[in-house]
C-alpha positions as CSV (number, residue, x, y, z in Angstrom):
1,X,9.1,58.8,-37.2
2,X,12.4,58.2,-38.7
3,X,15.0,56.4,-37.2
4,X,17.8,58.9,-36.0
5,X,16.2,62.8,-34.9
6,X,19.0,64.0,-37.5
7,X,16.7,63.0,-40.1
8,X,14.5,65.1,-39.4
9,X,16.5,68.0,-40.2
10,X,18.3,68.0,-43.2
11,X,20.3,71.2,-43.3
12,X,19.8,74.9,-41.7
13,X,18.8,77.6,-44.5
14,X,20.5,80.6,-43.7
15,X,19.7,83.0,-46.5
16,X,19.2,87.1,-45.8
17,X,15.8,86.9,-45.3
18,X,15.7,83.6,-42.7
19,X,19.3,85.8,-40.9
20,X,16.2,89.0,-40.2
21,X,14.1,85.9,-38.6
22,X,16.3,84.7,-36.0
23,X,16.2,87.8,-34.5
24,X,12.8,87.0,-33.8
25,X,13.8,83.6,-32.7
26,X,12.5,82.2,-36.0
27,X,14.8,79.5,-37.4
28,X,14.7,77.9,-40.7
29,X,15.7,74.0,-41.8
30,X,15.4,71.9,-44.6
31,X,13.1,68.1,-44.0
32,X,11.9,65.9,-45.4
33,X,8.7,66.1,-47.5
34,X,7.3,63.5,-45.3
35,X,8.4,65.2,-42.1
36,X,5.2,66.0,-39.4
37,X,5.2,69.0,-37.2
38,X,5.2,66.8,-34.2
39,X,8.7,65.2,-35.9
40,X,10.0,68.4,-36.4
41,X,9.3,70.0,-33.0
42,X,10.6,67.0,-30.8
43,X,13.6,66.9,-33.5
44,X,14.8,70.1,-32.2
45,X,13.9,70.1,-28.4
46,X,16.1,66.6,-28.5
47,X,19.5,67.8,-30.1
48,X,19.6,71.1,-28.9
49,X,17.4,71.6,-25.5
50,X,15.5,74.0,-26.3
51,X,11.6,75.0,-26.1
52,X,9.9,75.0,-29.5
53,X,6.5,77.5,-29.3
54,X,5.3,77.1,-32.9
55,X,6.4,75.2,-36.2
56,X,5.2,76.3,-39.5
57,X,6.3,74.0,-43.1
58,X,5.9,75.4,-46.5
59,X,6.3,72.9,-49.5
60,X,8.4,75.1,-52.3
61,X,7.7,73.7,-55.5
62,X,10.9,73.4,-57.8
63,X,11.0,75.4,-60.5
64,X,11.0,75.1,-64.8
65,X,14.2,75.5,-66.1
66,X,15.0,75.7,-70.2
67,X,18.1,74.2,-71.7
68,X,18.2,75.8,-75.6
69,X,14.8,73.3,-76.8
70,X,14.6,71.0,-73.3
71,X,12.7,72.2,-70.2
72,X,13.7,70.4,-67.2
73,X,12.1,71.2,-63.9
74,X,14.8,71.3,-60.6
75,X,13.1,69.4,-57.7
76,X,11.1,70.9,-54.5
77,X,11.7,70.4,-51.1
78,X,10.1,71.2,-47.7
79,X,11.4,73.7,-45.6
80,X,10.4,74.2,-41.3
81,X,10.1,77.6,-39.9
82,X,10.6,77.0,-36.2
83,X,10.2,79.4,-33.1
84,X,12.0,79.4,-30.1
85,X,10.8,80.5,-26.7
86,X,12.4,84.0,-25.6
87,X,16.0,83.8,-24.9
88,X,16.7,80.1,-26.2
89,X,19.4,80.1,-29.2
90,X,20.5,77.2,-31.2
91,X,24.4,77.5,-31.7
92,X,24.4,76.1,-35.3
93,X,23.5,79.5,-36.3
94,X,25.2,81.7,-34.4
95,X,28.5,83.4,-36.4
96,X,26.3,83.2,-39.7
């Protein structure tokens, strides 16, 4: 487990699509590749008191980029999809 629960969570990824999900008490962070589920789910019920139901990762792959004759390829990262119990918020998303 790493040493502070901020760790965990690197950053919240508010995009359009992740803005639809919180209305179904879906919210979406940035962690870690190494980051468990188990990390991830205490992570949030710690800093922000709130019942975690479900947590679902997806590893996105980074993508190729070309440069005129060079191909360079941006790196991946591991994002959390995790879902709140009925009427819980977390405030770092609310005004987005």
């Amino acid at each position: 487990m790493a040493a502070n629960l901020r760790d965990v969570l690197k950053r919240p990824l508010v995009t359009e699509k992740t803005s639809v999900m919180m209305q179904d008490n879906k919210y979406t962070f940035e962690v870690p590749a190494e980051a468990s589920k188990t990390e991830i789910r205490q992570a949030v019920e710690k800093i922000w008191n709130v019942k975690v139901l479900a947590v679902t990762t997806v590893n996105i792959p980074g993508k190729t980029k070309r440069r005129g004759n060079m191909v360079v390829k941006t790196s991946g990262y591991k994002k959390a999809i995790v879902k709140l119990a009925a009427g819980q918020t977390i405030p770092v998303f609310e005004g987005m």
